[in-house]
C-alpha positions, 0 to 999 in steps of 0.5 A: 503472483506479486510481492507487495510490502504491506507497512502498518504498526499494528501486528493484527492488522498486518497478519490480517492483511498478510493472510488474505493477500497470501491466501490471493497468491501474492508474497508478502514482505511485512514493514512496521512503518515508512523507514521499513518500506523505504529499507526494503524498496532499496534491496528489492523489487515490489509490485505494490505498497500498501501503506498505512498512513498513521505510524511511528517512526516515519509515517505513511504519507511521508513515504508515499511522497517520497517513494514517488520522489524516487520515481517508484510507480508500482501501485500504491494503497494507502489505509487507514482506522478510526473514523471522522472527518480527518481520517477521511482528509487523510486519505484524500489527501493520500490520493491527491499525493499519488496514492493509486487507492486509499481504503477506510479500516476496517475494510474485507480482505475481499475490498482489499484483494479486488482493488489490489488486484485491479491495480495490478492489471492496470499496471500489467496492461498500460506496461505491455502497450506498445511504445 
């Protein structure tokens, strides 16, 4: 159905995430942190990024700036673990970064396939309206 990068620095979580969404028909292209994601944007073509926000290297909210710099306008998820106040601001603040989602760990691998796949629809449907 779609190719999606799933980016999160923890292996269990990206296995988690990669079998539910295969399972949904989607390919999936695995990434440890931003610097991964930004890598493969430029030698392929995705439909969707989720993205979590705390990581190594670069982390999530630092490339969803920049992949919407780029002009990239594919369906962006952000997520992220742990609980309080912050990690709620985190995700906020994601979506007012132009996040098209943002999911609170843990979540069901059905919350993340139903968001997904409404995210992808609305993109289908607002790219085969007519001009």
């Amino acid at each position: 159905m779609a190719d999606i990068i799933v980016a999160d620095d923890e292996e269990a979580v990206r296995t988690f995430i990669t079998r539910y969404l295969e399972q949904a028909g989607h390919h999936v292209i695995a990434a440890r942190d931003g610097t991964e994601v930004l890598s493969i944007i430029e030698s392929q073509n995705v439909d969707a990024v989720i993205l979590d926000i705390l990581m190594p290297e670069k982390e999530g909210l630092e490339t969803l700036i920049e992949l919407r710099q780029r002009g990239k306008a594919f369906p962006i998820i952000t997520i992220s673990g742990g609980s309080g106040s912050q990690n709620s601001d985190y995700l906020e603040l994601s979506e007012k970064l132009g996040a098209n989602c943002s999911l609170q760990k843990p979540f069901s691998g059905e919350a993340l396939v139903t968001a997904l796949g409404q995210l992808l629809l609305q993109t289908k449907d607002s790219a085969e309206e007519p001009a």
